[in-house]
C-alpha positions in Angstrom: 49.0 72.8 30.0 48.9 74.0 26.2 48.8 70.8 24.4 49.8 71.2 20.1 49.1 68.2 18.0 51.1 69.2 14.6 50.2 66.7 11.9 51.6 65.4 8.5 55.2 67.2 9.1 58.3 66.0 7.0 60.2 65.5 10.4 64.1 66.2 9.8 66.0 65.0 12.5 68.6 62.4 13.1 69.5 62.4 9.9 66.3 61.3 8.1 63.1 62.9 7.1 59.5 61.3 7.7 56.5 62.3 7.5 55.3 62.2 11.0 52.6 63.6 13.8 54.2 65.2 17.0 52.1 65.8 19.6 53.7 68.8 22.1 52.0 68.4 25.7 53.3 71.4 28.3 57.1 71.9 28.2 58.0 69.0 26.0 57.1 66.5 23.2 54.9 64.1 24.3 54.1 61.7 21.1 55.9 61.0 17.7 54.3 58.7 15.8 52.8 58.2 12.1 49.4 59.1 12.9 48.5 61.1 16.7 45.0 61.5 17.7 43.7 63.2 20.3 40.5 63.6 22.3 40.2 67.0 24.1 41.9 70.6 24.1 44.4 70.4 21.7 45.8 73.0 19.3 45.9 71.5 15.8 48.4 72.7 13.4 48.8 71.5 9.8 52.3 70.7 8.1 51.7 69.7 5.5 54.2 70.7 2.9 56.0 71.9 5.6 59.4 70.6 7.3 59.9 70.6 10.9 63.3 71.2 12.3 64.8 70.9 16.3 65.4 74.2 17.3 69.0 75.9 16.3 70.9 76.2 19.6 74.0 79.1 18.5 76.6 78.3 20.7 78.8 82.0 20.1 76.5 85.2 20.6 77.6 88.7 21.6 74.4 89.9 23.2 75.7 93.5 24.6 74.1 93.1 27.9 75.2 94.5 30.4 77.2 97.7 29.9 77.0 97.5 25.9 73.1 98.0 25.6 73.1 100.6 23.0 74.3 97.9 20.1 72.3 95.3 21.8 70.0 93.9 24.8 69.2 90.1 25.6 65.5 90.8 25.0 66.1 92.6 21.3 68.4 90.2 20.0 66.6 86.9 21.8 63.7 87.7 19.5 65.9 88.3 16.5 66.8 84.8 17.7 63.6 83.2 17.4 62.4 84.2 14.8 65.2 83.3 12.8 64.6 79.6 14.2 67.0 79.9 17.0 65.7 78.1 20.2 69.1 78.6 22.7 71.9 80.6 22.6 75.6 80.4 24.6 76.4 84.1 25.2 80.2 85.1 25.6 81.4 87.4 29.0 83.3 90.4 27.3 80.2 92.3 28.3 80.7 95.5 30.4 81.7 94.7 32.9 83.5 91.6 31.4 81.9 88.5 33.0 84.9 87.4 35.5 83.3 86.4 38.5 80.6 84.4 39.9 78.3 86.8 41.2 78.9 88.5 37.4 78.3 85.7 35.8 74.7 85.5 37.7 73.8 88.8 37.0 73.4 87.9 33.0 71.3 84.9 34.2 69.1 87.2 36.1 68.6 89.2 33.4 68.3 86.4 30.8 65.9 85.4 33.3 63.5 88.1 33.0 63.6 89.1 29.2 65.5 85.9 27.0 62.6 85.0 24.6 64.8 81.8 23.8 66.5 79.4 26.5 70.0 80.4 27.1 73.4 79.8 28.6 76.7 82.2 29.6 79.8 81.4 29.2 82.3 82.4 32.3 85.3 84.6 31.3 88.7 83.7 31.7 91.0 87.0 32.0 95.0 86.4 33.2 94.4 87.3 36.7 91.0 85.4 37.3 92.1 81.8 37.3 91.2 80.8 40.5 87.4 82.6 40.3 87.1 81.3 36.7 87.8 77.2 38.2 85.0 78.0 40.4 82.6 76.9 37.9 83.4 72.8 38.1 81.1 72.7 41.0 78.6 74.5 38.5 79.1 71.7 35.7 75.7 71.4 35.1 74.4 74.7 35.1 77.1 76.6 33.2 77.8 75.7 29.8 81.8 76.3 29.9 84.7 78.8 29.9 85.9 81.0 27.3 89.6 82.4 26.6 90.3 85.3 24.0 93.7 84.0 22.7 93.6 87.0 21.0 92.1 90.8 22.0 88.9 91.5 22.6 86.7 94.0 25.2 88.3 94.9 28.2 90.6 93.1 30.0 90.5 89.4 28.2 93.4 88.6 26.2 95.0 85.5 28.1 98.6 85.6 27.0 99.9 84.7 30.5 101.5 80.4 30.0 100.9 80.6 34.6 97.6 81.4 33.6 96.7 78.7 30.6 98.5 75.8 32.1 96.5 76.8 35.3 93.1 76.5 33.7 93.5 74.1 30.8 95.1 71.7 33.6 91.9 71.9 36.0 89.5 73.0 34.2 86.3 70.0 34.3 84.5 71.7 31.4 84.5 72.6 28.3 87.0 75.8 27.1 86.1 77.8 24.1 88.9 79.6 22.7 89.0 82.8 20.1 92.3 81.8 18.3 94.6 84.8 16.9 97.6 85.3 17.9 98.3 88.8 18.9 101.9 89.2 18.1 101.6 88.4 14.8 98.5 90.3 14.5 100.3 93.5 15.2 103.1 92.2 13.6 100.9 92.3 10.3 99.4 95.4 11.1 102.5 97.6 11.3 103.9 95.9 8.0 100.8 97.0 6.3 100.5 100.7 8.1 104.2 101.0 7.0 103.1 100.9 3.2 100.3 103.0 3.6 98.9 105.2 6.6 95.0 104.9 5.5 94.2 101.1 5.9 91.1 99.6 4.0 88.6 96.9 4.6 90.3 94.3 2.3 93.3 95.1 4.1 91.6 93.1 7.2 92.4 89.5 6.2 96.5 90.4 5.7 96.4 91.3 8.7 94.4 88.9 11.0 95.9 86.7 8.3 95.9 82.7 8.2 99.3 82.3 10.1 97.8 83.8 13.3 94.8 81.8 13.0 96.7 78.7 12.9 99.7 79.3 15.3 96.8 80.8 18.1 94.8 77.2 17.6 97.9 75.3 17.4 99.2 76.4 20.6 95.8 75.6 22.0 95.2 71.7 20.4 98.7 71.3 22.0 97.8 72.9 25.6 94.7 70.5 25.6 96.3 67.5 24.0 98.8 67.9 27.0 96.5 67.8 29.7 93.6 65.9 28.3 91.2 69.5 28.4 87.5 69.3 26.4 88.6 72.1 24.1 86.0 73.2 21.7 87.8 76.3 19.4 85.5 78.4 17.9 85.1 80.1 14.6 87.6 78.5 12.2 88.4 80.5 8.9 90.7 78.8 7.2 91.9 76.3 5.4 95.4 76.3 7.6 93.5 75.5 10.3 92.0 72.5 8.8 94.9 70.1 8.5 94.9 70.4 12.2 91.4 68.1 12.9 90.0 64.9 11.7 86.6 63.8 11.5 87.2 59.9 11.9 86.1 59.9 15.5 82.6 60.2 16.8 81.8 63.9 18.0 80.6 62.4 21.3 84.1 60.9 22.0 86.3 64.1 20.7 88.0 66.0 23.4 88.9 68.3 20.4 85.7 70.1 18.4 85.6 72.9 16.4 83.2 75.4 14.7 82.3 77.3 11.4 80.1 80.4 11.6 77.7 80.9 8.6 79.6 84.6 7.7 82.6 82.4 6.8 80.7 80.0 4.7 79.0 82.5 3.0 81.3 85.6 2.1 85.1 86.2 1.1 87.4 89.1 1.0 85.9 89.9 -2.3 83.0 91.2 -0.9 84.5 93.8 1.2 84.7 96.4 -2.0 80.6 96.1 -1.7 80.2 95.8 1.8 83.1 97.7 3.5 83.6 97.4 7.4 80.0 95.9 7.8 81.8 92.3 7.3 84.6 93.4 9.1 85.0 90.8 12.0 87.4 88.7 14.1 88.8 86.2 12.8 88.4 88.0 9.5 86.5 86.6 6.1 89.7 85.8 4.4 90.0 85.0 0.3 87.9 82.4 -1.2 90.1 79.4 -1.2 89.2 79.2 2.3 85.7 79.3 2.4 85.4 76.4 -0.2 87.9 74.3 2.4 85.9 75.4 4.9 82.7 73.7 3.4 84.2 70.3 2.4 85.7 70.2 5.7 82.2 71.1 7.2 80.4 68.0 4.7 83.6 65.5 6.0 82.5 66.1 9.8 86.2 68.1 10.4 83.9 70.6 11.5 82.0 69.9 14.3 79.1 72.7 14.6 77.7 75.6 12.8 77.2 78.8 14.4 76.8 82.8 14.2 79.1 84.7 16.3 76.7 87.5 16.1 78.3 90.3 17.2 75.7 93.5 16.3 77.3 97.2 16.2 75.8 100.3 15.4 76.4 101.6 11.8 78.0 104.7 13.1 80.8 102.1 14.3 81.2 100.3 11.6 82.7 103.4 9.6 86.4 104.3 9.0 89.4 104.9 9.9 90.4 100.8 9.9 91.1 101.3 13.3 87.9 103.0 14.8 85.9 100.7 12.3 84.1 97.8 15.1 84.5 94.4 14.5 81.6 92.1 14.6 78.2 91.6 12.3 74.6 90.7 13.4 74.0 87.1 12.0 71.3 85.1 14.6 68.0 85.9 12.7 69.3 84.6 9.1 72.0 81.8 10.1 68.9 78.9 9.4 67.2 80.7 6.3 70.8 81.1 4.8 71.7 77.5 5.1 68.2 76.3 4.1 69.3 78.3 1.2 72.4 76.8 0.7 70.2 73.2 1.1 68.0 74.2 -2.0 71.3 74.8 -4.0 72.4 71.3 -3.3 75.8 72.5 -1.2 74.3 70.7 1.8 71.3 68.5 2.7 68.6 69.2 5.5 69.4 66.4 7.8 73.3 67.8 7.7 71.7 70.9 9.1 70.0 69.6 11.5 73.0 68.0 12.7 75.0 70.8 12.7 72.9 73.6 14.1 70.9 71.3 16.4 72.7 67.9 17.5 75.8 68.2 17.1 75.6 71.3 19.4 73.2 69.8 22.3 76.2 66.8 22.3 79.3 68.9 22.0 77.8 70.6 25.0 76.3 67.7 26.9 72.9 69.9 27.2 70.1 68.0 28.7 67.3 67.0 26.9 67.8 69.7 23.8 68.9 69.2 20.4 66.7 66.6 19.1 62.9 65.3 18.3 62.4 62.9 21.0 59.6 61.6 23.1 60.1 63.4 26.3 62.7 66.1 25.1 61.9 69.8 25.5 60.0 70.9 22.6 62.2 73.7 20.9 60.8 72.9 17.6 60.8 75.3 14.4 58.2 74.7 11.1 59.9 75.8 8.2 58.3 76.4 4.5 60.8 75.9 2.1 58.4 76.8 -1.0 58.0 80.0 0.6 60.4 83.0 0.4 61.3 85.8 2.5 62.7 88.7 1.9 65.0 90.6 4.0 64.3 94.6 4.6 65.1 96.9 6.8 61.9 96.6 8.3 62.2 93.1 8.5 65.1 92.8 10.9 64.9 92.8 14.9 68.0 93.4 15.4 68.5 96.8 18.0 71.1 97.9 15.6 68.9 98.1 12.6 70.9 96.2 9.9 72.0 93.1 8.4 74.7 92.4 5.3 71.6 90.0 4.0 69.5 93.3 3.4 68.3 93.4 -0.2 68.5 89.9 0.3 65.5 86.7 -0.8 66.0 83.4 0.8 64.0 80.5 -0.2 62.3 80.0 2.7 60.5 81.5 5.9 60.5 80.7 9.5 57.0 80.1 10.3 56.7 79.0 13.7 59.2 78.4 16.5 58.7 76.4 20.2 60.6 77.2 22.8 60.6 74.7 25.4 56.9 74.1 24.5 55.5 77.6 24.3 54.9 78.9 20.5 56.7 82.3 20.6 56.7 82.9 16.8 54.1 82.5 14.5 53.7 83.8 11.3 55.8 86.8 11.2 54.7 87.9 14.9 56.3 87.1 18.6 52.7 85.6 19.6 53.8 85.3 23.7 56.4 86.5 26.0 56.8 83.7 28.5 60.5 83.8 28.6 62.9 80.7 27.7 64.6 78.6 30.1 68.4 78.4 31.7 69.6 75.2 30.4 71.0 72.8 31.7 74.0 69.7 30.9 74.5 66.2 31.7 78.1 65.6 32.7 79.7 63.4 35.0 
């Protein structure tokens, strides 16, 4: 087994930072400790100057595969992954087909299987006709990381609007539900409002109408369905301030039945920037007017919100262009979520061990994952070295992405991605994917 000794590393991870030896033995960390030596075959790598940092796990991707592979494959946008810092990723089913049954559902891990360059986890679909299939999963409570319910539309046939259908699976359901909150009626409500006062929509026209009210109705009627019956709910991708007044943060995350999420395109852009970026930041829920995304971050700093992640959600350029209604929905986000926030450390909007938490620990506990999330002594070593004196700059060239671009192009960041573990194996090193054993399925603790 491939044994790493990396020594003198400002270790961030449960929120502190010492400087530290870890020694990485196989699959997992073997050895933390002040000063590590070792007799024998052992890879040494120095870090000093350098901060090490668990490995991201992105609990909301849209990887494309199957049926959508043009925009996307697991294999292209698993390296973006990696070499952006992300060790694990939870995939969503509105794949084509939609992922709606079992034998579906095992299809992705097959394929995940074969190509993933980081360890991984699919989400089961929930549609309004599939309840019964979609319960199947509590006697996969380990294996599967949970279910996930488009309370507003998305590919194929996964709106669930049906009350049979919700009470059904929020009543039964033994693991954790996901929910994409926007409510549809009001949605299109909005929509023909707008279309009435003009018939050629623009970008900015987005956030009126995927507006605030259908955020928070859509995640209201959700707390309350899960409030009712006890569910672990976890709603994903909160945008606005609205939405806040509905969680609190005096609990510890390990004892909320209630979680909820920021993605790093809501922290980081507002409607203002759609008259210089157009449709590219066009997404569901929308970036909505600045007001939000500062409530947004005090709410993230307070521990309202639980977990950062991407939603990365690539599309070709060619669909990204107008009319509003042709325009795709969705941006690629994995490779830069880490560098942006590092960014946003060096500013002083957030500390390091906050993102560690947020990206890394908060995540693995949310989730119950096994084993992940942390710098421990026997844990899975999904480790990434970061130099934060060191900065990278985003190109064209640059990105891995199968779809070719990135809203961060033009972009410098203030740090670079050096190397990243994957459950032991070094996969990227200094700019390159350096081996392509393939990541691992995870797996969850849970009674």
């Amino acid at each position: 087994m491939q044994k790493y000794l990396i020594k003198n590393i400002a270790v961030v991870n449960e929120d502190k930072i010492m400087h530290l030896d870890v020694l990485i033995h196989g699959e997992r960390i073997e050895k933390i400790d002040t000063q590590i030596d070792v007799n024998g075959n052992v890879t040494e790598i120095n870090g000093e100057g350098k901060h090490l940092f668990p490995g991201v796990i992105d609990d909301q991707v849209h990887f494309r595969e199957p049926g959508l592979t043009h925009k996307a494959t697991i294999e292209t946008e698993s390296l973006a992954a990696v070499s952006g810092g992300v060790t694990t990723f939870m995939e969503m089913p509105n794949t084509i087909p939609n992922a709606l049954t079992l034998p579906l559902l095992e299809d992705k891990y097959e394929i995940a299987r074969n190509t993933a360059h980081a360890n991984y986890s699919f989400f089961m679909g929930v549609s309004n006709s599939n309840a019964e299939e979609a319960l199947k999963v509590n006697e996969l409570k380990n294996s599967i990381c949970g279910l996930k319910i488009f309370m507003g539309s998305s590919t194929g046939n996964m709106l669930v609007d049906n009350v049979n259908t919700l009470e059904k699976i929020f009543s039964e359901s033994e693991l954790l539900i996901a929910t994409h909150c926007e409510d549809e009626t009001l949605i299109q409500k909005k929509y023909q409002e707008i279309k009435t006062l003009r018939s050629e929509l623009e970008p900015s026209d987005h956030p009126l109408i995927r507006d605030e009210d259908a955020c928070y109705a859509s995640s209201l009627r959700a707390i309350k369905m899960a409030q009712k019956y006890n569910t672990r709910l976890h709603i994903l991708h909160i945008s606005t301030e609205k939405e806040l007044n509905l969680f609190g943060n005096m609990m510890p995350l390990k004892e909320k039945r209630i979680t909820s999420e920021v993605c790093v395109h809501h922290l980081h852009f507002t409607s203002d920037d759609y008259a210089r970026l157009g449709y590219r930041i066009k997404c569901n829920p929308a970036i909505k007017a600045p007001f939000n995304k500062e409530a947004l971050w005090k709410a993230l700093l307070d521990d309202r919100l639980d977990i950062i992640a991407t939603d990365h959600a690539p599309h070709l350029l060619s669909e990204k262009q107008p009319p509003y209604e042709n325009a795709h929905a969705g941006l690629p986000l994995v490779q830069h979520a880490l560098p942006l926030m590092l960014q946003y450390s060096k500013e002083g909007k957030i500390s390091l061990e906050k993102i560690a938490r947020k990206m890394s620990h908060a995540v693995a506990d949310c989730f119950q994952i096994l084993e992940r999330g942390y710098i421990r002594e026997g844990y899975f070593a999904d480790l990434v070295i970061a130099d934060l004196n060191k900065v990278s700059f985003v190109s064209t060239d640059s990105l891995k992405y199968k779809c070719g671009w990135s809203p961060f192009e033009g972009t410098t960041f203030s740090s670079t991605i050096e190397k990243t573990f994957v459950s032991g194996c070094l996969k990227w090193d200094n700019g390159k994917l350096v081996s392509d054993q393939k990541g691992k399925r995870i797996e969850f603790d849970r009674m």
